[in-house]
C-alpha positions, -999 to +999 in steps of 0.1 A: -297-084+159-267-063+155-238-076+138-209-084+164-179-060+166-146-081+153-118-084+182-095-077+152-084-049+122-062-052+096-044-021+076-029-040+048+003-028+023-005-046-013+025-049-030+045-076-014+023-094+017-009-096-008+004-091-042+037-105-054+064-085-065+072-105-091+040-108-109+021-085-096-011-103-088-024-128-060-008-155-069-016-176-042-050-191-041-052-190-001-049-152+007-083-146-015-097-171+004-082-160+037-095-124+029-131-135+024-131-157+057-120-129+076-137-102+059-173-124+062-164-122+102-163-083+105-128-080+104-126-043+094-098-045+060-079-016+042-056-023+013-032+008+021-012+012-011+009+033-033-006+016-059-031+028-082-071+026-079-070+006-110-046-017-103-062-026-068-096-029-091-080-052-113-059-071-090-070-074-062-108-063-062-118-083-092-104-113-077-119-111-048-155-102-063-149-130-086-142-158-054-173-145-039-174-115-013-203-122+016-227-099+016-223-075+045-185-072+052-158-039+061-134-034+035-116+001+024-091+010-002-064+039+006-047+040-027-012+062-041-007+068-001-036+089+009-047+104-021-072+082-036-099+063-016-127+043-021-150+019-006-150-013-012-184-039-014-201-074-026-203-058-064-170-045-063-154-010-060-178+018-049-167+057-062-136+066-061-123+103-049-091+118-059-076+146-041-059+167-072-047+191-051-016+169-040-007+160-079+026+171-095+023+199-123+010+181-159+046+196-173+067+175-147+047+146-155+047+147-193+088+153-186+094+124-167+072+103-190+096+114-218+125+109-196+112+073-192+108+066-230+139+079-242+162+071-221+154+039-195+121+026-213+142-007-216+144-012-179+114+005-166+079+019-176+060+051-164+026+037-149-002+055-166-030+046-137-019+069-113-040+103-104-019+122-081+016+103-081+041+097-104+052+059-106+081+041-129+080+005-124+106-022-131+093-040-164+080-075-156+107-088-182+135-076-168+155-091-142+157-071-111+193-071-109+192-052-141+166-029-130+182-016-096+212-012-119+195+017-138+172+031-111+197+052-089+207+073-126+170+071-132+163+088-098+191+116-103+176+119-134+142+126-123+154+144-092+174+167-117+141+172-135+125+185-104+145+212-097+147+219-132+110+229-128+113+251-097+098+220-076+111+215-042+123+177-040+140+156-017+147+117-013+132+095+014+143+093+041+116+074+071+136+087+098+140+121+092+114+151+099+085+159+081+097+180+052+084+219+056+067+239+026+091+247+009+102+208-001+062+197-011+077+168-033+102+141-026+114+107-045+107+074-030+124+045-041+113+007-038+125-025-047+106-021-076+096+013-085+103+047-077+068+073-069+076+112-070+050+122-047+035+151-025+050+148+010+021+148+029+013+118+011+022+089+032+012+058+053-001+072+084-023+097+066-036+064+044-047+052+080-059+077+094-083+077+065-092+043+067-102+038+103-124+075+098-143+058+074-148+024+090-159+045+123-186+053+106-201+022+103-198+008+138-171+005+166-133-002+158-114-033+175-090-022+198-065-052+181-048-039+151-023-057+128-005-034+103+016-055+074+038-043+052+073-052+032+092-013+031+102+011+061+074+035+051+047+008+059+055+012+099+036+045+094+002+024+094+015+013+131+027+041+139-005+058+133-027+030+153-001+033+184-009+071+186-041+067+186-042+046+214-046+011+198-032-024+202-012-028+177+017-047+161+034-043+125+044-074+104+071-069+083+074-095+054+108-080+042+127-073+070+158-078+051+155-042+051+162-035+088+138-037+110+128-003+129+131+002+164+092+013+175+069+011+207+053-015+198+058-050+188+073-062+154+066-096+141+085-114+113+073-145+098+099-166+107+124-173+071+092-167+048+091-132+027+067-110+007+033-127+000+043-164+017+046-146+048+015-124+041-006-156+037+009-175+063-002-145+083-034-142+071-044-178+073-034-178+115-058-155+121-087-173+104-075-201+124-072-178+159-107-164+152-119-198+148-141-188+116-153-214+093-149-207+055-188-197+050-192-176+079 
């Protein structure tokens, strides 16, 4: 008997609606729960991350395995936006592919790392786990107020670096065009890193990824919910809406601004980051009606 096709997808952003910011884990006991439930009824689930494969191993994959994955499940990882993937099973992580041909040269990255060290190592640390990005990341013992103090210098600084190296570079910015060619880099700052990054690394292409490899192993519900807590996270929507998809985008930060798009945006009423991600998660176990074993 073939197993039935989920009315439902998710395309899930890590840091902030699974993870918390602040420590950098699941910290709350229901969303690993919520994520089995869902994921024992079919419902097709990509972590779409800037993180690192080895953080979504260890963070989010180990937990997971650990609370008891069902056997015969759809889960995906798009890691360091669109240049690492994997799949994702009972035992854990499957192999993982790295597209090197989208990472910055080994000289810019052993300069930032001793940009880092000498001169903001006190506020922020250069993640060693990523493949194709570069990531510093607010230090878990430092406040935040402290660390958003330092991070504009630390991005002129690093911009500065750039161009020192001949790179092309520019900041951010969701709204404007795709950069050409000649700019393959730009500098991405969030509440609690900043990633120097290829710019045809992004969201979207994460997505697009995902739902390629989970139309492989059967048909794709036609309901899609995107969640994220940055700007760069309506990519994942915007992605599913041109496709032709029913979809909405749940911003658990919109504190931010929330984007004007074609399709709907949902906030969790007064509830941010990972509250809102498992208040989320939990209505749709409750919607699809599926009981904790299923």
């Amino acid at each position: 008997m073939p197993t039935p096709v989920s009315p439902l997808g998710l395309l899930l952003d890590v840091d902030g609606p699974i993870a918390s910011p602040v420590t950098r884990t699941i910290a709350k006991p229901g969303i690993l729960t919520d994520l089995i439930t869902l994921a024992a009824g079919q419902v097709p689930i990509a972590f779409i991350t800037g993180r690192s494969a080895d953080f979504i191993r260890e963070q989010v994959v180990a937990p997971l395995v650990a609370a008891g994955l069902p056997e015969s499940f759809r889960m995906y990882g798009v890691c360091e936006k669109g240049a690492v993937w994997f799949p994702i099973g009972h035992d854990g992580m499957g192999e993982v592919v790295v597209d090197r041909a989208l990472a910055l040269p080994q000289a810019v990255i052993d300069d930032v790392r001793r940009l880092v060290t000498r001169s903001f190592a006190r506020e922020m640390f250069f993640d060693e786990t990523k493949q194709a990005m570069i990531s510093v990341e607010q230090r878990t013992d430092v406040s935040h107020g402290d660390y958003r103090a330092r991070q504009p210098e630390f991005n002129a600084a690093a911009f500065a670096l750039l161009v020192k190296h001949g790179l092309g570079v520019r900041f951010n910015d969701l709204e404007s065009a795709d950069a050409s060619g000649e700019i393959p880099f730009r500098l991405d700052a969030t509440i609690i890193s900043t990633d120097i990054e290829s710019v045809t690394l992004d969201k979207d292409h994460a997505a697009r990824r995902a739902l390629a490899y989970f139309a492989q192993s059967g048909p794709l519900p036609r309901l899609w919910r995107s969640v994220g807590d940055s700007r760069s996270d309506y990519r994942m929507a915007d992605h599913l809406h041109e496709a032709g998809f029913d979809v909405s985008h749940v911003d658990v930060r919109p504190a931010d601004g929330i984007l004007d798009r074609p399709y709907p945006v949902i906030v969790i009423g007064d509830q941010i980051h990972d509250e809102a991600g498992a208040t989320f998660l939990h209505h749709w176990v409750q919607k699809l009606a599926l009981p904790a074993d299923s």
